[in-house]
C-alpha positions as CSV (number, residue, x, y, z in Angstrom):
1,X,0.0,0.0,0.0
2,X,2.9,2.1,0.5
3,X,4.1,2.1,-2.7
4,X,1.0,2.7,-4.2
5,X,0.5,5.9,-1.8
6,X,3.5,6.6,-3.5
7,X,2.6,6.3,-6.8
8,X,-0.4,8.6,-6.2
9,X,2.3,11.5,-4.9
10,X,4.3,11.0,-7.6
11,X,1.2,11.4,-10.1
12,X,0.0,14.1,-8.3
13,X,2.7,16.0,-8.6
14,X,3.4,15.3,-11.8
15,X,-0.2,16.4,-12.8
16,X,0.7,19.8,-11.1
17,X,3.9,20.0,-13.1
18,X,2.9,19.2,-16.2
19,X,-0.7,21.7,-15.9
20,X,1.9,24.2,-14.5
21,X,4.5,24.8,-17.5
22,X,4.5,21.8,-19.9
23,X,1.0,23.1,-21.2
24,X,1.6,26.5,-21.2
25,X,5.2,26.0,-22.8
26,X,3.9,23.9,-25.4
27,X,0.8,26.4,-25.9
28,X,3.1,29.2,-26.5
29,X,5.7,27.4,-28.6
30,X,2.7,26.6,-31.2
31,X,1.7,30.0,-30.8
32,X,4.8,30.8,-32.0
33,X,4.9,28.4,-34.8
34,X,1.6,29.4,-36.4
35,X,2.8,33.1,-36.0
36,X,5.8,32.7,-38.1
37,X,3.7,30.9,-40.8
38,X,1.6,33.5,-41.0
39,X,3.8,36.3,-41.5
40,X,5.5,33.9,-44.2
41,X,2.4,34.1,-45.8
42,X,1.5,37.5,-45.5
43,X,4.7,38.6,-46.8
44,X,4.4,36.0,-49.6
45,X,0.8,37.5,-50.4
46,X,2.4,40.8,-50.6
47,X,5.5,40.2,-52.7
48,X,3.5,38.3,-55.6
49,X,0.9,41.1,-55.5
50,X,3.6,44.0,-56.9
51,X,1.1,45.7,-59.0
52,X,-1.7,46.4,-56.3
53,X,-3.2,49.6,-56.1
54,X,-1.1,51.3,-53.7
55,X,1.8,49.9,-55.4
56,X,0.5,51.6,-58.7
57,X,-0.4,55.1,-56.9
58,X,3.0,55.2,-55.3
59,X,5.1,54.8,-58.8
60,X,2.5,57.4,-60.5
61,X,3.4,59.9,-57.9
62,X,6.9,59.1,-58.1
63,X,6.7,60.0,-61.6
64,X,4.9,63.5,-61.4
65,X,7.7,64.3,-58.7
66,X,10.5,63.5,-61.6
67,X,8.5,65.5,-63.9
68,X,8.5,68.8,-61.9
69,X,11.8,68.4,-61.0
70,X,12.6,68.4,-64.7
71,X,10.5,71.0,-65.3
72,X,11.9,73.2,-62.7
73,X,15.1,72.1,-63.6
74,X,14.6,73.3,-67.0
75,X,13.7,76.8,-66.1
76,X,16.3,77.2,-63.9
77,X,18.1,76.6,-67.2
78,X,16.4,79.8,-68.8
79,X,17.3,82.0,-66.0
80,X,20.6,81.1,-66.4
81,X,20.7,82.5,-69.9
82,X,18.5,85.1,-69.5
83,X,21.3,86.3,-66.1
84,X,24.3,85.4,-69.0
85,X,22.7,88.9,-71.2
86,X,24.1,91.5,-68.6
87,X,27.4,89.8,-67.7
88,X,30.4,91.8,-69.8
89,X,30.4,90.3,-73.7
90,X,34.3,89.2,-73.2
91,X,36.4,85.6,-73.6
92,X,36.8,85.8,-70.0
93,X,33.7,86.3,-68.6
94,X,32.2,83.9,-70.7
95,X,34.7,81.3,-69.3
96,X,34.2,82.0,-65.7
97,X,30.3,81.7,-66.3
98,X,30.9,77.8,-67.7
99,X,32.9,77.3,-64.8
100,X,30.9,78.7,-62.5
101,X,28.0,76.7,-63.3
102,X,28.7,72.9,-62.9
103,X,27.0,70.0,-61.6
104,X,28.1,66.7,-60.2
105,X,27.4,63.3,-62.8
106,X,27.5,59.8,-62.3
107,X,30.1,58.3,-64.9
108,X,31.6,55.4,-66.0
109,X,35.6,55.4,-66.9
110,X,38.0,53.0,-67.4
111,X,35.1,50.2,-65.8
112,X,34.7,52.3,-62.5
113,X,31.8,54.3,-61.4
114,X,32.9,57.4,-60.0
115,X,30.9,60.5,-59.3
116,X,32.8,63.9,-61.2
117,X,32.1,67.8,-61.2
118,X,30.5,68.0,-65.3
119,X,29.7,71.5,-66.8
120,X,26.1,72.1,-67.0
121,X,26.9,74.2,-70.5
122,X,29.4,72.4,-72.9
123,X,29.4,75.4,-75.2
124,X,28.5,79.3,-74.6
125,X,28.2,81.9,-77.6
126,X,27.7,85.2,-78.8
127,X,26.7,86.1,-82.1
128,X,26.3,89.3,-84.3
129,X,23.0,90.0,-85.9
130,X,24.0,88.1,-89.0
131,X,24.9,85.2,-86.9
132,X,28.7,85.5,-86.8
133,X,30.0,84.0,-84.0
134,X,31.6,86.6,-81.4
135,X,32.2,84.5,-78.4
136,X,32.6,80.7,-78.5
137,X,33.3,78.7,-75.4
138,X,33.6,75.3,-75.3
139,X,34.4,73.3,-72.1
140,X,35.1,76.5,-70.3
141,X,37.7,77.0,-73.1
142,X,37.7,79.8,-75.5
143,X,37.3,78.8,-79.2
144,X,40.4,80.8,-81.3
145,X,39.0,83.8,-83.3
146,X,40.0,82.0,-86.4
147,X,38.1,78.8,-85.8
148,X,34.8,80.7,-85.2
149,X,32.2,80.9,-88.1
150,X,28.4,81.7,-89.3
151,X,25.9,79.9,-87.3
152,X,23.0,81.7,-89.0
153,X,23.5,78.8,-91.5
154,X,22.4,75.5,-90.2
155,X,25.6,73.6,-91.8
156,X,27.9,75.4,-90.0
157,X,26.5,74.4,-86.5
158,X,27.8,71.8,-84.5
159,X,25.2,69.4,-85.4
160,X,25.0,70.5,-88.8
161,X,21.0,70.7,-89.3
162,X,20.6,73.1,-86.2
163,X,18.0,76.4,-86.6
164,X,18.7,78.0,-83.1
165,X,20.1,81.6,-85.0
166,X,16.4,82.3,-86.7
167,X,14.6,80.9,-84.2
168,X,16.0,83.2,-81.8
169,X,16.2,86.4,-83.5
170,X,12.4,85.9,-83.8
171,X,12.0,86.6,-80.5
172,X,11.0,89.4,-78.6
173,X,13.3,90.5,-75.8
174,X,13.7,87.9,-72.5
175,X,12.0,84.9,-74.3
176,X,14.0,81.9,-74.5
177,X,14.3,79.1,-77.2
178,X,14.6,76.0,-76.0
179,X,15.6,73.0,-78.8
180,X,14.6,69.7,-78.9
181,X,17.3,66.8,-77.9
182,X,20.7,67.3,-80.4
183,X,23.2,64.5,-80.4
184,X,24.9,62.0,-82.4
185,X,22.6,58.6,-82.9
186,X,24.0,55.7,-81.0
187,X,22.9,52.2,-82.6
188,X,23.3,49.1,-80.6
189,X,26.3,47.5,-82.0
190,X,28.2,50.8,-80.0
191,X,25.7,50.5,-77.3
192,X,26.5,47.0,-76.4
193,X,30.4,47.8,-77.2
194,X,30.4,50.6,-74.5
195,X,29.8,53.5,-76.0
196,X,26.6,56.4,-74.5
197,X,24.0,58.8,-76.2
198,X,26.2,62.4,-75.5
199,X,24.5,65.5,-76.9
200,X,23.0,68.9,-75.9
201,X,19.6,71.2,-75.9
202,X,20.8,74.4,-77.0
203,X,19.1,77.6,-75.6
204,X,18.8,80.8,-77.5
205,X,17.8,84.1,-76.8
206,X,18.4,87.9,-78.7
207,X,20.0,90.2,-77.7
208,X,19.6,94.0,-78.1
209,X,21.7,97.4,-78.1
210,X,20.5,100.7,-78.6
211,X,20.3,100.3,-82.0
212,X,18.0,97.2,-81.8
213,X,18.7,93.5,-82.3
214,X,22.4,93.2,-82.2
215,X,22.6,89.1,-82.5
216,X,21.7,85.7,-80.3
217,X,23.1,84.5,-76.8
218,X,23.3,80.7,-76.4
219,X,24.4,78.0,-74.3
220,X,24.7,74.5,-75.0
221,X,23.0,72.2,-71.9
222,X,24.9,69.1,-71.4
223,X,22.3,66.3,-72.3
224,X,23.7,64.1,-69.4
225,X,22.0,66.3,-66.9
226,X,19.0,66.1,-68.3
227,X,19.0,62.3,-68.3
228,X,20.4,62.5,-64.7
229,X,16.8,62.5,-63.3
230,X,15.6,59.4,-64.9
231,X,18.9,57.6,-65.4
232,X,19.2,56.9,-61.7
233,X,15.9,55.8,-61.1
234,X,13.9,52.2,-60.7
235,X,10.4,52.9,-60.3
236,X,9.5,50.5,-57.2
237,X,12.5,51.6,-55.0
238,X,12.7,54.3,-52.9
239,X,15.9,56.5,-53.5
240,X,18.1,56.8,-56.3
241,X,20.8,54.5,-57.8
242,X,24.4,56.2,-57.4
243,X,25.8,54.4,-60.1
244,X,26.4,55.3,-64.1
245,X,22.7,53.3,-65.3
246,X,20.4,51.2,-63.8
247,X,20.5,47.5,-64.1
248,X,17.6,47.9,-67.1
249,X,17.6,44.0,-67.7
250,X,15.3,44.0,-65.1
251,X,13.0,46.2,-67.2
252,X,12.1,48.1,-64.1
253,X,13.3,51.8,-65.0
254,X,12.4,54.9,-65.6
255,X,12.8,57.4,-69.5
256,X,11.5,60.7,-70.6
257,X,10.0,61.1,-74.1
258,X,9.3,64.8,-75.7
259,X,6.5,66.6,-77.1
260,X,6.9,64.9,-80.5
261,X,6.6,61.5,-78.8
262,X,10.6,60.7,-79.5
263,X,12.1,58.9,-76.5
264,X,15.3,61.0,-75.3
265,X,16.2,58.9,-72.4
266,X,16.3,55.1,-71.9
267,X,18.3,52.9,-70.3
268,X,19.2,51.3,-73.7
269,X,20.9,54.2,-75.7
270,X,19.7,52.7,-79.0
271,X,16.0,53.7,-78.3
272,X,17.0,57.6,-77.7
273,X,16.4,59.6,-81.5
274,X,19.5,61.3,-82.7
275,X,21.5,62.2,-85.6
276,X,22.9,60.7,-88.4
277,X,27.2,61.7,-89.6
278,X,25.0,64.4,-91.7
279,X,23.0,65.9,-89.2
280,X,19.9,63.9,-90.6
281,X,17.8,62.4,-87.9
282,X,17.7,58.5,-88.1
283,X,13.9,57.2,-88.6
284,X,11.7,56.0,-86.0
285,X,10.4,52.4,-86.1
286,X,7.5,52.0,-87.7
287,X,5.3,48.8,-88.8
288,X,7.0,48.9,-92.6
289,X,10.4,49.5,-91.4
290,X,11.1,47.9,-88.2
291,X,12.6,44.8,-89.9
292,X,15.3,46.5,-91.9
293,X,15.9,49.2,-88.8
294,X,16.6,46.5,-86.6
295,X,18.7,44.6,-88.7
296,X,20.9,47.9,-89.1
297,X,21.1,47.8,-84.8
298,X,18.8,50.7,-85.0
299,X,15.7,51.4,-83.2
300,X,14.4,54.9,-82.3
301,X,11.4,54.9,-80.6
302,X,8.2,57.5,-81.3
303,X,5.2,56.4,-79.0
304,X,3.0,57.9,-81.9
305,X,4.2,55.4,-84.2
306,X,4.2,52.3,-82.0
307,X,0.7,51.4,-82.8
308,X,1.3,48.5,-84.7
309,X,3.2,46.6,-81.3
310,X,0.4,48.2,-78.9
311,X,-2.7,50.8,-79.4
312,X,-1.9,51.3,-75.9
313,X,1.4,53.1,-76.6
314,X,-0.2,56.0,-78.9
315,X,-3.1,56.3,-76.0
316,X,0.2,57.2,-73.4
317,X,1.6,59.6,-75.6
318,X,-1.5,61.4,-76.4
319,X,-2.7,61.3,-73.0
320,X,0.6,63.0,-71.6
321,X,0.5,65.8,-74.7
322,X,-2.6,66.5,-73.3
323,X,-1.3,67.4,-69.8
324,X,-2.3,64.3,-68.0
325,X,-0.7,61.5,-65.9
326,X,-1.7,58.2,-65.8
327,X,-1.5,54.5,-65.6
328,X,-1.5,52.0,-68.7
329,X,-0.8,48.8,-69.4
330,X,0.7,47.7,-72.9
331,X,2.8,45.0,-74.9
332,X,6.6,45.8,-75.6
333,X,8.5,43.2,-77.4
334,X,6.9,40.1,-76.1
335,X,6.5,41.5,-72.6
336,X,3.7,42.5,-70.7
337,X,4.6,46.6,-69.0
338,X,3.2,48.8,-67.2
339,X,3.7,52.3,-67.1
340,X,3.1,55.3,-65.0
341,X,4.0,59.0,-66.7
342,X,3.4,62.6,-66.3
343,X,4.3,65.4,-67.8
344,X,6.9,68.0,-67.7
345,X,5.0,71.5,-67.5
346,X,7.9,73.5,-69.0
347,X,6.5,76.1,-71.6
348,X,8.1,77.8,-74.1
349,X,7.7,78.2,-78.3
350,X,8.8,75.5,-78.8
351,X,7.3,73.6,-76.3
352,X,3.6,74.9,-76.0
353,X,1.2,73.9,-74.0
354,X,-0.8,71.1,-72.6
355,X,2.0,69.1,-73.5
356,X,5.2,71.2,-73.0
357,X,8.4,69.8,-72.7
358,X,7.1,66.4,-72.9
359,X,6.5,63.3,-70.2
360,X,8.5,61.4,-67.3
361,X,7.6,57.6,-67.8
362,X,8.1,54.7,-64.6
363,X,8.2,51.6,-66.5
364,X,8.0,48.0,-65.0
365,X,8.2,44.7,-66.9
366,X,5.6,42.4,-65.5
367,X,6.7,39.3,-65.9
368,X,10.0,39.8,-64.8
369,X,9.1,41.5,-61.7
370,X,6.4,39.2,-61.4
371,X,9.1,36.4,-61.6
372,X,11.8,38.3,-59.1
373,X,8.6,38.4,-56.7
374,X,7.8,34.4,-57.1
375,X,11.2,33.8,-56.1
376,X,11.3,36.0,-52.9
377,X,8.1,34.4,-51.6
378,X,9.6,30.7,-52.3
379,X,12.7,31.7,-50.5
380,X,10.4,33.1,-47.4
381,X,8.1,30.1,-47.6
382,X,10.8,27.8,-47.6
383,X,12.2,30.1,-44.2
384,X,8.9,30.0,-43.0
385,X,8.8,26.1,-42.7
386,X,12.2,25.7,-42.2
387,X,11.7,27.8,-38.7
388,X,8.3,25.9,-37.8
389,X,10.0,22.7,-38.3
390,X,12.9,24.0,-35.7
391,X,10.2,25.3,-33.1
392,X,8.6,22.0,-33.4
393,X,11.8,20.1,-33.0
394,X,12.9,22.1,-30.1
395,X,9.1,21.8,-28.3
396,X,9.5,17.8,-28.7
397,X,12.9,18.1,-27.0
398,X,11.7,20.7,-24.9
399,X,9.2,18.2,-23.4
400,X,11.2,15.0,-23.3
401,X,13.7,17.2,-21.7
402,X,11.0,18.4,-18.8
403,X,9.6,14.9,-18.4
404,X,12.9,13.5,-17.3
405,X,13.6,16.6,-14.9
406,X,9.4,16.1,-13.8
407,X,10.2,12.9,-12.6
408,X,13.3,13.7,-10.8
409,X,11.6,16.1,-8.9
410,X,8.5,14.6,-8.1
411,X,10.1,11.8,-6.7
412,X,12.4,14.1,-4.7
413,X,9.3,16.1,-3.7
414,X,8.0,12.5,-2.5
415,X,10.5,11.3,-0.7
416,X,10.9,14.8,1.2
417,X,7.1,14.4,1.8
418,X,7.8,11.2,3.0
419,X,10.8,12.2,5.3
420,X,8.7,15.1,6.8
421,X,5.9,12.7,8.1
422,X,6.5,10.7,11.7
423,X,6.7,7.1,11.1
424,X,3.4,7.0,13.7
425,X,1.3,8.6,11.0
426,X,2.6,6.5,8.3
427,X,1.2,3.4,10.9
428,X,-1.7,4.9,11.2
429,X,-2.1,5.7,7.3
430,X,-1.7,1.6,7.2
431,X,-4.6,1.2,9.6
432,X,-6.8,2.8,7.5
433,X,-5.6,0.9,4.6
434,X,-6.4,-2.4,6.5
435,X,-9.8,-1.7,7.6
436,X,-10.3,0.0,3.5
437,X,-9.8,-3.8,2.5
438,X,-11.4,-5.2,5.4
439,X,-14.4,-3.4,3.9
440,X,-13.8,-4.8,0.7
């Protein structure tokens, strides 16, 4: 009978013990558990679903931000000019303006990345009112007197087609001409060799004396800082990318396009419209050309003319010459993108309005983001499980571990019990037994 009194201790306790902290322990650890695979879910729910709502809003906004920095980058670029008419008409003031006015760029040399102080204006001049050039600086350099020509003919400009002389001295006094991306056309055979889209928008302006027109002001805006604001972008991250370009395999990026519907920056330099060696502009794709321009390595891209891959492509253009910003879907080469763009709300005569300057576009290639976001939730499933299955390992071992130490210490507790009570209770407890079986 003693040893079953003992046995009833020892369950008794043990009862206590386990209700006490195995429960509750092995409560808490599934608790746990089911917590972590539910966040692995959630998060898994949320990195497939890129293209949500919110998701959509937040790269639409992103792009009307780019856009008015542009555009107030852009005027910025007109006061300049319009500051450079009182400063004295000599070589050296015309140099210390260029200098003065730089701006750090992002630029790839010799396969580093380095960051390097460019001039905002590669060229400055001054012209009579038949267009002889006056004042030519280039790279805060002055051009020699002899080397200096007529820019009131097109040919003699540095892109050899350019208009900026008339177009200016049609002006009235403080309006600015603004012209439309100049640079030499880069096809993809270069692109892929290393070589970049360089080029400039020149701005104009007249200039007067007491006699009345006395010639045209200009300076030559480096392209690159333009293409700055866009170049360094990826539409679903927050920041920008300090490097030379953006990883645009990805198709996740960001390009501006002008009034005319020309794109005149891309991640892929072959896309942006430019010049040919005779100051010719190379053709746009189009639906009865794009075979033989691609065979050639080129491929200029007009949204206007880009029915024939996508209706929807048109749509964003005209939309954005209207003065809107939006949200469209389209297909691009096999691929499935989506596109957020606004416009840039710079105005001049060239650039009138709704449509001004042109539009800031946030692209994203579905499937390939779609893809990148499939992968990330496998890899958090897969840590999802991977941690349940350690919880659940370390609970079994947990509880093997506490059943061992449970009946160490119940038996202790026993035997203490059984140490504390006088040996003529324990007798007694015996009589009690006896007469229990006598019942019986």
């Amino acid at each position: 009978m003693a040893d079953l009194n003992k046995g009833k201790q020892l369950f008794t306790v043990a009862r206590v013990f386990f209700l006490l902290i195995v429960i509750p322990l092995s409560l808490m650890a599934i608790l746990i558990a089911n917590g972590i695979f539910k966040l692995g879910v959630t998060v898994k729910e949320g990195a497939v679903n890129v293209l949500d709502q919110k998701s959509q809003q937040e790269i639409k906004i992103r792009a009307i931000n780019t856009a008015e920095e542009i555009a107030g980058f852009l005027n910025e670029r007109k006061k300049d000019l319009l500051i450079a008419t009182i400063i004295p008409t000599t070589d050296a003031a015309f140099k210390q303006f260029a200098r003065e006015n730089r701006k750090p760029l992002w630029v790839r040399e010799g396969g580093k990345v380095r960051q390097v102080l460019s001039y905002l204006y590669t060229e400055m001049g001054l012209t009579d009112q038949n267009g002889n050039e006056l004042i030519r600086i280039v790279n805060g350099e002055a051009v020699e007197k002899s080397k200096l020509t007529n820019v009131g003919k097109p040919a003699n400009t540095t892109y050899k087609t350019e208009n900026y002389f008339a177009a200016a001295k049609a002006l009235k006094r403080g309006e600015v001409y603004l012209s439309h991306v100049n640079g030499w056309y880069v096809n993809r055979s270069d692109f892929e060799k290393g070589k970049r889209f360089s080029g400039i928008l020149r701005l104009a302006t007249p200039v007067f004396d007491q006699n009345g027109f006395s010639g045209v002001l200009t300076l030559a805006l480096d392209y690159r800082h333009l293409a700055a604001f866009t170049d360094h972008l990826v539409p679903t991250q927050a920041g920008h990318v300090f490097e030379a370009e953006v990883n645009s395999s990805t198709g996740n990026y960001a390009y501006i396009v002008d009034n005319m519907g020309f794109v005149i920056s891309h991640p892929y330099d072959y896309h942006i419209t430019g010049l040919g060696p005779n100051g010719i502009p190379i053709p746009a794709l189009t639906d009865k050309n794009s075979a033989e321009m691609s065979q050639r390595g080129e491929a200029v891209l007009n949204l206007n003319l880009l029915g024939y891959m996508d209706p929807n492509l048109p749509e964003v253009a005209r939309d954005a010459a209207a003065g809107n910003a939006g949200l469209k879907m389209y297909k691009f080469a096999g691929h499935t993108k989506f596109v957020a763009y606004a416009p840039i709300k710079f105005f001049s005569g060239n650039y009138p309005a709704p449509a001004g300057f042109g539009w800031v576009g946030m692209g994203l290639d579905v499937e390939k983001y779609n893809e990148l976001a499939v992968k990330t939730s496998q890899r958090i499933e897969k840590e999802a499980k991977s941690w349940t299955t350690t919880i659940i390992l370390i609970l079994a071992l947990s509880v093997i571990l506490l059943f061992l130490i449970l009946a160490l210490l119940a038996r202790g507790i026993t035997r203490s019990i059984e140490a504390e009570v006088p040996a003529e209770a324990q007798e007694a407890a015996k009589l009690y037994d006896d007469d229990d079986e006598d019942d019986r």
